[in-house]
Structures are given as C-alpha cells and as structure tokens.
C-alpha positions as CSV (number, residue, x, y, z in Angstrom):
1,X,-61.5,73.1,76.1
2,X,-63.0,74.1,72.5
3,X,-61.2,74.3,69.9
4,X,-62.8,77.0,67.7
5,X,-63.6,80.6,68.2
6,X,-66.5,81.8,65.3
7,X,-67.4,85.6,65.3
8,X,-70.1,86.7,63.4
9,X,-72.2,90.0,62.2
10,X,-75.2,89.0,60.7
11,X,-76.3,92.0,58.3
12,X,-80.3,91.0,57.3
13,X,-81.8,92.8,54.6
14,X,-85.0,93.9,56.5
15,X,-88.5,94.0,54.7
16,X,-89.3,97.4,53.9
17,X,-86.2,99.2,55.7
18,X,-87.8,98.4,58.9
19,X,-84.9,98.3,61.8
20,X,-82.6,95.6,61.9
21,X,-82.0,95.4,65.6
22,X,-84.9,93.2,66.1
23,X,-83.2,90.7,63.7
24,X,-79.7,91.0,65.4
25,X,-81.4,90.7,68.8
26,X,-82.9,87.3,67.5
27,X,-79.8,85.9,66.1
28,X,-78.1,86.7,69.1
29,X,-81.2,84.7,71.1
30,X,-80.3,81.8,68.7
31,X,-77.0,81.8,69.6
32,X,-77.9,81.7,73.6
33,X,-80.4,79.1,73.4
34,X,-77.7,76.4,71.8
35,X,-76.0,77.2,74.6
36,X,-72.3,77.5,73.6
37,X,-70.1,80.1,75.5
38,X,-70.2,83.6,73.3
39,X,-69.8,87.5,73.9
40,X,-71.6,90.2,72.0
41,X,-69.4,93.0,70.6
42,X,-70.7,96.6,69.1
43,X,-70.0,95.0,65.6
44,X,-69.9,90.6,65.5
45,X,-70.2,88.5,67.9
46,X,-67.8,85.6,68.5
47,X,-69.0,82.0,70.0
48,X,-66.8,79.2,71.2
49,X,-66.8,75.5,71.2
50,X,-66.1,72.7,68.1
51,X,-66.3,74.3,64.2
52,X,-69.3,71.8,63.0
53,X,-71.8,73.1,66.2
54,X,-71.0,76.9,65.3
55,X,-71.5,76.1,61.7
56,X,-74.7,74.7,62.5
57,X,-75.9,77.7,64.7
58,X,-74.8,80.1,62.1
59,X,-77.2,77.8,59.6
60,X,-80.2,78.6,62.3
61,X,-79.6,82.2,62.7
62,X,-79.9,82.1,58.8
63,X,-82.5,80.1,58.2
64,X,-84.6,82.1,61.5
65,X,-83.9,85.6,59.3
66,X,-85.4,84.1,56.2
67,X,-88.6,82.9,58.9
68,X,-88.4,86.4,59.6
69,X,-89.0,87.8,56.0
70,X,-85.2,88.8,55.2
71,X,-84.8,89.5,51.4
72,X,-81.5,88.5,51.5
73,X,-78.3,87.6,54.8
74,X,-74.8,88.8,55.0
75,X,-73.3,86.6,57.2
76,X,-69.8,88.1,57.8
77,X,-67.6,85.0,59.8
78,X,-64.4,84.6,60.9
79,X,-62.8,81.0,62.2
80,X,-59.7,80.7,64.5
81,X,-59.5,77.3,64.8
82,X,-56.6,76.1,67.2
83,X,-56.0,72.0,67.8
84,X,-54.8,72.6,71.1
85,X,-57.6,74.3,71.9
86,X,-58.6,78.4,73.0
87,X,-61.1,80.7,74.4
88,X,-62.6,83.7,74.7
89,X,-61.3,84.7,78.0
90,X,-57.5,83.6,76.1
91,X,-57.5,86.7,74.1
92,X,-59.5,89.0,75.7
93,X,-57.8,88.5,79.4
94,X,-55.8,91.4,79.7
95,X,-58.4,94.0,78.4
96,X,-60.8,92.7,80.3
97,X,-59.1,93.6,83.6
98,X,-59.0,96.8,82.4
99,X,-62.8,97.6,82.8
C-alpha cells in the first residue's frame, strides 16, 4: 500500500494568453505515463504511491511546461503522508458510492 497521497494544480503561465488546458491536459498525460494510481478533480489532481516518485513526477510536469514555452509554473501541492499507509479510494469511499 502507498504511503503518500500528492494533489496537485499546476497553474502555467501560457505564452501569449493562449489557453492553458492544453498544458493541464499534458501534465495530467505525464502523470499517466509514470503510471502511479491518481484521479483528476475540477481543480488538482491527487496521485498515490511513495513521496520521492511523486516528487519526481511533479519535477517532469515542471520541467515539460517550461519545454512547452511557460513563462513561469505555479505548482500548488499538498502531501498527506501516512506511515501505515492510505489511498485514494480511503477517503473518497463513501462519496463515491454516491454517484
């Protein structure tokens, strides 16, 4: 079981005002490709697994928005880090049977 949940909104500061959503949608795309467990909210997304491999994925999804021209990257994070381990599907459970 992981031991860290990471949720992120990644706010790039697009090149002429063009539309950020292209830049979302590619950090999000970074994210699936390492290939850690993660759900996208309206607002941040939030990953799962150990804190050093979603540190390192946040790093990409930087480093890709800078590839992508970004004048400057607010990357707003939040950790719950838990020795005995959580999920996802640990907090979310009982809303999710709601849908």
């Amino acid at each position: 079981m992981a031991h860290t949940l990471v949720s992120i909104q990644i706010i790039p500061r697009t090149p002429d005002g063009k539309d950020i959503i292209p830049y979302v949608d590619r950090a999000i795309e970074i994210i699936d490709q390492a290939g850690v467990p993660y759900r996208v909210g309206p607002l941040e997304t939030t990953m799962e697994g150990e804190l050093p491999e979603l540190l390192r994925i946040i790093e990409q999804m930087n480093a890709e928005m800078v590839k992508m021209e970004a004048a400057s990257i607010l990357s707003q994070v939040k950790i719950l880090h838990q020795p005995d381990g959580i999920s996802i599907s640990e907090l979310t459970q009982k809303y999710d049977q709601r849908s």
